[in-house]
C-alpha positions as CSV (number, residue, x, y, z in Angstrom):
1,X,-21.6,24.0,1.8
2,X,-20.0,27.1,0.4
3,X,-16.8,25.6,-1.5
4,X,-16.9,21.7,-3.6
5,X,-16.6,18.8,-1.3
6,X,-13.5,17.1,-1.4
7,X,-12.3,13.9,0.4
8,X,-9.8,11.6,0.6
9,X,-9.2,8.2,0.7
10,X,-5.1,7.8,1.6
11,X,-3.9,4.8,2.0
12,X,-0.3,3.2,2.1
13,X,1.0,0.2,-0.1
14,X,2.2,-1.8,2.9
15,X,0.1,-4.6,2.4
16,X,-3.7,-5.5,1.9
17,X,-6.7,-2.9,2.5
18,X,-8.1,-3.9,5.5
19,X,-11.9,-4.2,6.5
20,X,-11.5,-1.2,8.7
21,X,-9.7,1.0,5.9
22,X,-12.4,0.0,3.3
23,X,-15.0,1.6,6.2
24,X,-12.9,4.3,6.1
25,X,-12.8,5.0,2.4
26,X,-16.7,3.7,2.2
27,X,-17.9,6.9,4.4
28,X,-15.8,9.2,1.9
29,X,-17.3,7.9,-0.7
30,X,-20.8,8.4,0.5
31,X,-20.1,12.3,2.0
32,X,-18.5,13.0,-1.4
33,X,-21.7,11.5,-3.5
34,X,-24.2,13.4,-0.5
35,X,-22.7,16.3,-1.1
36,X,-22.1,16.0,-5.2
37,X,-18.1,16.1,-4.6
38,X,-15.1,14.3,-5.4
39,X,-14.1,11.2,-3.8
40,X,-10.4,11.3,-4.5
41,X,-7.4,8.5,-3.6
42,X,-3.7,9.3,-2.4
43,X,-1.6,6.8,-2.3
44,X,1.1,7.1,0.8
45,X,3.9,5.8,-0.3
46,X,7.0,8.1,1.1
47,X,7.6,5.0,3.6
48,X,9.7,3.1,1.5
49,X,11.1,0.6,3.9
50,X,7.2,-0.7,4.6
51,X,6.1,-0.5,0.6
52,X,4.9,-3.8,-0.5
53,X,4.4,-4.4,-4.4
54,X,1.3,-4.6,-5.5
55,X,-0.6,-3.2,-2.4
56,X,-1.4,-0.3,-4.3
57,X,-3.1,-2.3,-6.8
58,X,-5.0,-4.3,-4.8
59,X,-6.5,-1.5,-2.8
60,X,-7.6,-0.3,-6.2
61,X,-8.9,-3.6,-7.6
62,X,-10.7,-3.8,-4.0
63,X,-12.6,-0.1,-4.1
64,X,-13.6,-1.5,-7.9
65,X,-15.3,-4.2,-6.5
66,X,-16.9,-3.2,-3.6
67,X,-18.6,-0.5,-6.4
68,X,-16.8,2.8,-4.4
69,X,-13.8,3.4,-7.0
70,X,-12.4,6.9,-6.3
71,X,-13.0,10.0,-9.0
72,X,-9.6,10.8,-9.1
73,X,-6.4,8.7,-8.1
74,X,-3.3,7.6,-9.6
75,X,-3.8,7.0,-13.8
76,X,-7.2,8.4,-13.6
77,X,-8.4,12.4,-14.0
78,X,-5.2,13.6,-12.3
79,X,-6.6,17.2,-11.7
80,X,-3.8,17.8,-8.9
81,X,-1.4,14.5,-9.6
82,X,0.7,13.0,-8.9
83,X,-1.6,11.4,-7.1
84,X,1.6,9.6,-5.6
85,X,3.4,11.0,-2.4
86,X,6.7,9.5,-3.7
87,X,6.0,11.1,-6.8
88,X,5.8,14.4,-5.2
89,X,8.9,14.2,-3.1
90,X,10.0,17.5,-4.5
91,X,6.8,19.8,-3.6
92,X,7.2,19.3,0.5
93,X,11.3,20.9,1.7
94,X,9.8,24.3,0.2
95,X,7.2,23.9,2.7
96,X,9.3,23.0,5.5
97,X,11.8,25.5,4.7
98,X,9.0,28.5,4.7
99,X,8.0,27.0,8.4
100,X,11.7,27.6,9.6
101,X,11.6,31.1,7.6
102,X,8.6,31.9,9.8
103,X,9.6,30.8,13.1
104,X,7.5,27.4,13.3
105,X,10.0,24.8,12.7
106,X,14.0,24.6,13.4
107,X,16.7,22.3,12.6
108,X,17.8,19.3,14.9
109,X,20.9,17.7,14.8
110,X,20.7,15.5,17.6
111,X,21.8,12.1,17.1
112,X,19.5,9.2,17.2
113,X,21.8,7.1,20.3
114,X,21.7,11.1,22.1
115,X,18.3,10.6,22.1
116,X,18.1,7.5,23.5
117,X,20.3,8.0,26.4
118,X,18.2,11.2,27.1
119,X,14.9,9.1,26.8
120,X,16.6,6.3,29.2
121,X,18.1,8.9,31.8
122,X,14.7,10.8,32.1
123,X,12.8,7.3,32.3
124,X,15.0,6.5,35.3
125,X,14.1,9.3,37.1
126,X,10.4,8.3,37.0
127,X,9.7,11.0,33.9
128,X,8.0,10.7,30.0
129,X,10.9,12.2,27.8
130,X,9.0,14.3,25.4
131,X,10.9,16.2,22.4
132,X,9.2,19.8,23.8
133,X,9.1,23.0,25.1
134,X,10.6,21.7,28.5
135,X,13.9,20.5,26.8
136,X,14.3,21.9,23.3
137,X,16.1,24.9,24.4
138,X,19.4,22.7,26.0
139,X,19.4,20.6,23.0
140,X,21.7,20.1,19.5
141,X,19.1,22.3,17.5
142,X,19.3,25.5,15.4
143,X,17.4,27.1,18.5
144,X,20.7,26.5,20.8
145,X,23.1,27.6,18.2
146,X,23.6,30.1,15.5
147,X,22.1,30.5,12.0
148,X,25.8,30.7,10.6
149,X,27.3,27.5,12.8
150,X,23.2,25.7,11.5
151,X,24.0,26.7,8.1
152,X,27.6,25.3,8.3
153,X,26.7,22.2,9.6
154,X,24.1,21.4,7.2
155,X,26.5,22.6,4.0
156,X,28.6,19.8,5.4
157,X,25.9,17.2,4.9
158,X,25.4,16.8,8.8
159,X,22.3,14.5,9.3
160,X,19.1,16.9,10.7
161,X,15.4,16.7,10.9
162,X,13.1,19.7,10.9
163,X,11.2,20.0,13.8
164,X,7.4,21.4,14.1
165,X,7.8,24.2,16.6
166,X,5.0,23.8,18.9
167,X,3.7,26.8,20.2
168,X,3.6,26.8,24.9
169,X,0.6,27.4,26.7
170,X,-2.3,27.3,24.6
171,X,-5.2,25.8,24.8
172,X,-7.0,24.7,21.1
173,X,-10.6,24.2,20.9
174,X,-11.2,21.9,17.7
175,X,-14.4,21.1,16.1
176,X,-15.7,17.7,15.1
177,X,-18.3,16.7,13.0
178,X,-18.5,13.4,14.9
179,X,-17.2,14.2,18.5
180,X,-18.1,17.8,18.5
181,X,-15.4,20.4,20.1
182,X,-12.3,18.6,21.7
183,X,-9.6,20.7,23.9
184,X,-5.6,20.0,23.2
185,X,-3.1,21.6,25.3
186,X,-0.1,22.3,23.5
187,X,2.2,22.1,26.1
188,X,1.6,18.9,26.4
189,X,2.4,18.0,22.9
190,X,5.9,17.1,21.4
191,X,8.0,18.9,18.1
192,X,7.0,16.4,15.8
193,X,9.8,15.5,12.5
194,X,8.2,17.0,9.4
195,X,11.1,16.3,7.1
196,X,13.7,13.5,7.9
197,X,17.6,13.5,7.1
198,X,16.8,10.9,4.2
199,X,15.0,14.3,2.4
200,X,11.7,12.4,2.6
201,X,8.9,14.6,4.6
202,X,7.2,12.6,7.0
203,X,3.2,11.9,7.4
204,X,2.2,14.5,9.0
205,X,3.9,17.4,6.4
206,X,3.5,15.2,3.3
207,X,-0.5,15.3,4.6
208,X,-1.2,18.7,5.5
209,X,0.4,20.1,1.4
210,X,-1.2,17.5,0.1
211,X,-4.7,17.9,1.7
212,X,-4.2,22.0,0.8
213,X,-3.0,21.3,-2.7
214,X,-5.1,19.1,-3.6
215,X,-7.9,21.3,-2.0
216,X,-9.1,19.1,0.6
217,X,-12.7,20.2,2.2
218,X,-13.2,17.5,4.8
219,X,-10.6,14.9,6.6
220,X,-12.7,12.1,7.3
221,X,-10.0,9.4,8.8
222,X,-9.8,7.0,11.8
223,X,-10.2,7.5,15.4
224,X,-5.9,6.7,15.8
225,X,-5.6,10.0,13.9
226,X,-7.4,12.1,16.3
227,X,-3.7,12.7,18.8
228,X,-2.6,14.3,15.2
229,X,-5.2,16.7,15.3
230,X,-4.2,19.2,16.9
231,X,-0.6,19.3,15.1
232,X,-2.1,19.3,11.7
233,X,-4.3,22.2,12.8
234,X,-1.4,24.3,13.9
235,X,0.4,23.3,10.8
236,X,-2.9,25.3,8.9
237,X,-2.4,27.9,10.9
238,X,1.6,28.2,10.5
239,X,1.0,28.3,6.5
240,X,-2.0,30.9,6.7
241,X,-3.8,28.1,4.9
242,X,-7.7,27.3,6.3
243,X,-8.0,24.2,7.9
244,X,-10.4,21.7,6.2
245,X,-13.4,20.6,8.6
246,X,-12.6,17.4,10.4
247,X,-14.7,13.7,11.4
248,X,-12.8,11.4,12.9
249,X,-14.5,7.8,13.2
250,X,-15.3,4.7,15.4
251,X,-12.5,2.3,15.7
252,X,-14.1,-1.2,14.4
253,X,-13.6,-3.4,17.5
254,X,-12.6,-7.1,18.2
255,X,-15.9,-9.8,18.0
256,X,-14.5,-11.1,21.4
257,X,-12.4,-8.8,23.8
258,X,-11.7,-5.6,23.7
259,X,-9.2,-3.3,21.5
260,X,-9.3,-2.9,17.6
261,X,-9.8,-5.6,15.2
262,X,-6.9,-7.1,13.7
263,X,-6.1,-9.5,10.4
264,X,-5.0,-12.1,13.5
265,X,-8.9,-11.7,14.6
266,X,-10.3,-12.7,11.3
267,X,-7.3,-16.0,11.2
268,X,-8.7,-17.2,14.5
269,X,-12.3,-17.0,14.7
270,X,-12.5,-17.6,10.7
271,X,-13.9,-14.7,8.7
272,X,-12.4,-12.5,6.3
273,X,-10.4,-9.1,6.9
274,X,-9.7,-8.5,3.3
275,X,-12.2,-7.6,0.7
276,X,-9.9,-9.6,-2.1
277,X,-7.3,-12.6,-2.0
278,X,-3.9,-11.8,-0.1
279,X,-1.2,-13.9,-0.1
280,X,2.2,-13.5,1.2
281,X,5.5,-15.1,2.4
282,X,2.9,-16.7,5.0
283,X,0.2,-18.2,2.7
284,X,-3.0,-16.8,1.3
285,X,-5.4,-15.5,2.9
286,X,-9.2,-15.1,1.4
287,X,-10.5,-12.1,0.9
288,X,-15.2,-11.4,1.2
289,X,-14.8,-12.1,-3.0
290,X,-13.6,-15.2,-3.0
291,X,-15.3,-16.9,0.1
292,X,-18.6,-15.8,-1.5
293,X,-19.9,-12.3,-0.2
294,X,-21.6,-10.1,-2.5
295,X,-20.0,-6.7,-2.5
296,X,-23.1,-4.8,-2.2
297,X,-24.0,-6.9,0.9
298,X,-20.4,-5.9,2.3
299,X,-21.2,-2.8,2.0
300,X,-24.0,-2.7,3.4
301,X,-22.8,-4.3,6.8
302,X,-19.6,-1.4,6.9
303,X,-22.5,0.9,6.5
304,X,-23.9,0.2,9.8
305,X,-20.3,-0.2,11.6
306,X,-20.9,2.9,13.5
307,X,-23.5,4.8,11.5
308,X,-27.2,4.5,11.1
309,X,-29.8,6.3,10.0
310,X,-32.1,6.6,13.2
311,X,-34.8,4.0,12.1
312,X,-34.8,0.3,12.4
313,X,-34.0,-0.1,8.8
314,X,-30.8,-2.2,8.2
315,X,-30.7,-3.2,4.4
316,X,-29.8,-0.4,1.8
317,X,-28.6,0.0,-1.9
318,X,-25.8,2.0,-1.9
319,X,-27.8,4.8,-3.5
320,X,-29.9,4.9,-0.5
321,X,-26.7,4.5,1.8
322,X,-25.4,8.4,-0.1
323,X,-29.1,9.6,0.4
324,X,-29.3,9.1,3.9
325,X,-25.6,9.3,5.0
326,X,-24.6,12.1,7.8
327,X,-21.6,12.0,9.5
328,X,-23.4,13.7,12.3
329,X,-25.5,10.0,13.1
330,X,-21.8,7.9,13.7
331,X,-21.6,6.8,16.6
332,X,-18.3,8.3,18.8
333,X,-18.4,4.6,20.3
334,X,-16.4,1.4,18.5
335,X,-18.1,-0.9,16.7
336,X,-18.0,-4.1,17.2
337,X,-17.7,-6.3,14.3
338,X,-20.3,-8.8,14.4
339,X,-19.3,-12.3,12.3
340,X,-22.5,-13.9,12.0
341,X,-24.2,-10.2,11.1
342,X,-21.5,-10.1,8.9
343,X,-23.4,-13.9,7.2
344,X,-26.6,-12.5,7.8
345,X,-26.5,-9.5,5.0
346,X,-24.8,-11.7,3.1
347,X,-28.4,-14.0,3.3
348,X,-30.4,-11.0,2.4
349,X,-28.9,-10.1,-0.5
350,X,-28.5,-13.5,-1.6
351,X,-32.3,-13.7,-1.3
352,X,-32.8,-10.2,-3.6
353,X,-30.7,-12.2,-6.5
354,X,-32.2,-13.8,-9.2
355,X,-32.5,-17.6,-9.6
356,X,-30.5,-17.7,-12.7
357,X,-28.4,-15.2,-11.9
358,X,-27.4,-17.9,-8.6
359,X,-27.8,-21.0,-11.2
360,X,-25.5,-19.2,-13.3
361,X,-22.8,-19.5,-10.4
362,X,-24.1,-22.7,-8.6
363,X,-23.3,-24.2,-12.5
364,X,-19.2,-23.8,-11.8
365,X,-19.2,-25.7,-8.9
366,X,-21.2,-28.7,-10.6
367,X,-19.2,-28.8,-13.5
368,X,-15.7,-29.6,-10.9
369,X,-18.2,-32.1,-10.1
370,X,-18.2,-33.2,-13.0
371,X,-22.2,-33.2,-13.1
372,X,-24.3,-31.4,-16.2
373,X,-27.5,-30.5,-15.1
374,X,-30.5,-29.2,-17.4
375,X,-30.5,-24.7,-16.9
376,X,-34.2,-24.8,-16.3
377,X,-33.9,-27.7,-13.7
378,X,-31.0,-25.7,-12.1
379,X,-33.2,-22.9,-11.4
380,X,-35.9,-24.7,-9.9
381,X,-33.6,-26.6,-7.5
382,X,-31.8,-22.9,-6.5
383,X,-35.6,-21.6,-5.6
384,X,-36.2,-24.2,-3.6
385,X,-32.9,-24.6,-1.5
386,X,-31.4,-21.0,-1.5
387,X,-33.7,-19.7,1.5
388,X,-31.7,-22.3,3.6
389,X,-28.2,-20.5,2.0
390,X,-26.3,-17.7,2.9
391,X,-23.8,-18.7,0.1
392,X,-23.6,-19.7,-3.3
393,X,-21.0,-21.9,-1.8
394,X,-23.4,-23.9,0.5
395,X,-25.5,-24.9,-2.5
396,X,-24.2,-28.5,-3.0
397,X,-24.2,-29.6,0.9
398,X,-28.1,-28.3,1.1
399,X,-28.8,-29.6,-2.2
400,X,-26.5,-33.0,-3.6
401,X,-29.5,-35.2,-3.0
402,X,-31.4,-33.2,-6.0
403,X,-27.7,-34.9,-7.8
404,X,-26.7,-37.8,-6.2
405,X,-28.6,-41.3,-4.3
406,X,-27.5,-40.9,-0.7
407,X,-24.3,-43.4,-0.1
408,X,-25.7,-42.9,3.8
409,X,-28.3,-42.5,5.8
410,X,-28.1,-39.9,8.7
411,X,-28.1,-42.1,12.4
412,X,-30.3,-40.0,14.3
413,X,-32.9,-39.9,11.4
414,X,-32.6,-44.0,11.0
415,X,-34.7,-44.2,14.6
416,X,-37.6,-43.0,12.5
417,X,-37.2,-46.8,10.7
418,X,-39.8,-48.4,13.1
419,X,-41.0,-52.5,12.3
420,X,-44.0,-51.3,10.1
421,X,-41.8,-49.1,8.4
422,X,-40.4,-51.9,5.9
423,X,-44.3,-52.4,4.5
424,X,-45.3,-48.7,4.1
425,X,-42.5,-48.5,2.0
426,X,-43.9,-51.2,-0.4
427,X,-46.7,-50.0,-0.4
428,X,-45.5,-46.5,-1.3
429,X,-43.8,-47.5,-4.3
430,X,-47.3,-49.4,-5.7
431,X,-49.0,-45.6,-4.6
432,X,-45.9,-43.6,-6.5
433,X,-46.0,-46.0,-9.4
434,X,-49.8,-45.7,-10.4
435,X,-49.1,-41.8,-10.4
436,X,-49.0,-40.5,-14.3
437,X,-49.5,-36.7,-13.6
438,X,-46.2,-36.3,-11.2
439,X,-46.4,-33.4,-10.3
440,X,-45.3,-32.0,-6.4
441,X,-49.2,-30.9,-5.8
442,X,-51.0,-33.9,-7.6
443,X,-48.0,-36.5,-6.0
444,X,-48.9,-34.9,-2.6
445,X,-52.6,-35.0,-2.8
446,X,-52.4,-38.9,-3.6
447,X,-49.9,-39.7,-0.7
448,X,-51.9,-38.0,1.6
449,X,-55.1,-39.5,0.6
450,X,-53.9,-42.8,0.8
451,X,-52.6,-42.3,4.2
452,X,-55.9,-40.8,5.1
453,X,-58.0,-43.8,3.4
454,X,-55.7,-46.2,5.4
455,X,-55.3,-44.3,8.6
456,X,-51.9,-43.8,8.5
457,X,-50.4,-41.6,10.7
458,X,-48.4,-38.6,8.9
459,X,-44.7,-39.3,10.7
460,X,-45.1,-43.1,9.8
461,X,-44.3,-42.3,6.5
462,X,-43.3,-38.4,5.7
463,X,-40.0,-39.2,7.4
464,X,-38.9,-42.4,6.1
465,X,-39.8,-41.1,3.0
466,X,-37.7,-38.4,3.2
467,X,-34.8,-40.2,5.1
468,X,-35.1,-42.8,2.0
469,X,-34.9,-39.8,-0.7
470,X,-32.3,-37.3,1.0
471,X,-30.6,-39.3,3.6
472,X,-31.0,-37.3,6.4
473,X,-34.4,-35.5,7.7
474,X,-33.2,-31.8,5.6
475,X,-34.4,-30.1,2.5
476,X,-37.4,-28.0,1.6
477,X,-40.9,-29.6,0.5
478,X,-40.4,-33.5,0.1
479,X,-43.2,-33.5,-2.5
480,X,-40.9,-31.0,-4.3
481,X,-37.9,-32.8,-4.1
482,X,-40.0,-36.0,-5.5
483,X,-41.2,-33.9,-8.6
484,X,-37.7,-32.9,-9.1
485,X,-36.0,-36.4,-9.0
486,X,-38.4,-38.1,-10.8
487,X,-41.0,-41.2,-10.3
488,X,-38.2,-43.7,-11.4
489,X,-35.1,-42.4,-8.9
490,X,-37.9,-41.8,-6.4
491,X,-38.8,-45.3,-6.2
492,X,-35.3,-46.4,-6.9
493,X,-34.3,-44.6,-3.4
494,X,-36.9,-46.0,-1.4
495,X,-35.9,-49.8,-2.6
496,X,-32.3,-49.0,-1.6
497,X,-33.7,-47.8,1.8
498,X,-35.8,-50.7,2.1
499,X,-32.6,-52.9,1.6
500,X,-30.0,-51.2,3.4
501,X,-32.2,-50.3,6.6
């Protein structure tokens, strides 16, 4: 690539980032590393009726977690700040005034209720009211009247818009990166508002200056943006400014259904559509941090929404995610979002983290407990439960047994307590109580060779055993879990067995 890469993340404070922006903003961030550019965020604030305090924030303490934190944003290396659109309300009625100097934009005056009875007259006759070629010329704009009686009306502080003036009977052939060349007609597109009557440009001019000033090389954005295309690229063209290379992506689609997914998807089928902790006038909603995701592992699974690399390989650092990323292998196709996949990368990276590292958190929730356990001990119980886990948050309920005696015993496992069950048991303890070396091999060896010696069949007494120790037929090796609790609240278990069952 001839000139620097640089993309933008541009998001607007009207609430929290959701998954699909952070997908968004995640491919950015790995072209812009690929390529050894700038990953750069805009915040979109210039709707002030939808800004929401402290979405800007968040989205910022989100990218920081997740590891993707832009090179340049608002407060940090402001090379071409402000980095806020509000903040650069005066840059954009220059712009709109050179596109009425040359011939691409005009004044509108019409009201907003002339509008609508135009919309709801053409509607009854069966037609789309478009804001066009096909009716511009018979409406209240500076096209239909005269530059002196235009200028008049707006020295009088007349409300008007300024229209894109879009160009009749061409046909545009735009490139792609993901889609490859797409065909617009441009009679069939409307004169878009580019600057409103409140003095505040609207997305679409606000965005092009932006992207040009702030020397934009690629737009990588949502499929939703693709009907803007076209406009933005006659907008280039109308300022004799070169267009920066397009990639619009995959819409991230519903688990069950069809259409986009949505935070109401994530509320009802009960995973997360935040990266951090929301709340609102409506309660709080929990974001992948704080129900337990690692934020590599999030990554990771947004990687291959829509993307892959063309093997069968699925887990990736993220410096392998900028090594192999190409924007040229996503998919045109949605993706759909996939819950339990979702848990599933979670599980492999919880596997790749250390076993004090995962004491280290499992330690907070014992301590709300109110139980102290031994750091060394910890570790050892987190080795042997957290294959089971794809949370740190599921280490108690696969693991209180290791903490507590059972207060129950699990029904369908309490059919295993057969007649001879009651003696086995006895004569278990005498076995576990002549043990000195107890150890989870030597403890084994001894079981087993007793029940050999005595013919005993294995399910006679592994499961009882177990029942008697855990409460339920669950855990990882019994002779492990014995080691771990100890000869005394071993035997202590199976006597409370013996008397409750």
């Amino acid at each position: 690539m001839s000139k620097q890469v640089r993309v933008r993340f541009a998001p607007s404070p009207t609430g929290a980032l959701h998954i699909g922006g952070v997908r968004t903003a995640l491919f950015n961030y790995l072209f812009a590393k690929k390529h050894n550019g700038i990953f750069y965020l805009r915040v979109e604030d210039t709707d002030q009726n939808r800004f929401v305090a402290g979405a800007e924030k968040y989205i910022l303490d989100s990218l920081e977690w997740l590891g993707i934190s832009p090179d340049e944003t608002v407060g940090k290396n402001e090379k071409f700040g402000p980095y806020r659109q509000s903040e650069r309300k005066y840059l954009y009625k220059q712009y709109a005034d050179k596109l009425i100097a040359s011939g691409n934009a005009y004044y509108a005056f019409d009201t907003a209720e002339s509008l609508d009875n135009l919309r709801k007259t053409t509607e009854a006759a069966g037609n789309t009211f478009i804001y066009n070629h096909t009716v511009r010329e018979r409406l209240d704009n500076s096209i239909t009247i005269s530059a002196e009686e235009t200028q008049k009306r707006i020295a009088s502080g007349e409300d008007f818009v300024i229209r894109f003036k879009t160009p009749v009977g061409e046909t545009l052939h735009l490139q792609d990166i993901i889609r490859g060349d797409i065909k617009f007609e441009t009679s069939l597109l409307d004169d878009k508002v580019l600057f409103k009557s409140d003095g505040m440009p609207t997305y679409h001019l606000a965005n092009i200056v932006d992207d040009h000033l702030m020397e934009t090389s690629h737009v990588i954005r949502g499929e939703e943006w693709l009907p803007s295309m076209p406009l933005h690229v006659l907008l280039y063209r109308s300022f004799g400014w070169e267009a920066p290379e397009f990639a619009h992506l995959p819409l991230i689609l519903k688990p069950v259904g069809n259409g986009k997914l949505s935070k109401r998807d994530g509320e009802k089928l009960g995973f997360p559509v935040f990266p951090l902790e929301w709340t609102t006038n409506e309660g709080t909603q929990l974001g992948y941090k704080e129900l337990g995701f690692f934020p590599e592992a999030v990554i990771n699974f947004l990687a291959m929404l829509g993307w892959n690399d063309g093997t069968e390989q699925e887990i990736f650092s993220l410096e392998e995610l900028v090594e192999k990323f190409d924007l040229k292998r996503v998919n045109k196709a949605g993706a759909k979002f996939d819950p339990e996949k979702n848990k599933w990368f979670n599980h492999q990276y919880l596997q790749k983290q250390s076993n004090e590292s995962l004491a280290n958190n499992f330690i907070t929730i014992l301590l709300k407990k109110n139980l102290s356990v031994e750091k060394d001990k910890l570790v050892k119980i987190v080795s042997l439960i957290k294959e089971r886990a794809n949370f740190v948050s599921e280490f108690w309920d696969l693991s209180d047994y290791f903490f507590e005696t059972p207060k129950s015993y699990d029904e369908k496992a309490v059919k295993n307590w057969k007649e001879d069950t009651l003696e086995l048991m006895k004569q278990l303890i005498v076995v576990l109580n002549l043990i000195e070396d107890f150890t989870s091999l030597n403890i084994e060896t001894i079981v087993k060779n007793w029940m050999t010696e005595n013919e005993i069949g294995m399910g006679k007494v592994m499961q009882p055993f177990r029942l008697s120790l855990v409460g339920a037929l669950k855990g990882p090796h019994l002779f492990d879990i014995v080691e771990m609790i100890g000869k005394e609240e071993s035997i202590k278990r199976i006597e409370k067995a013996i008397a409750t069952l």
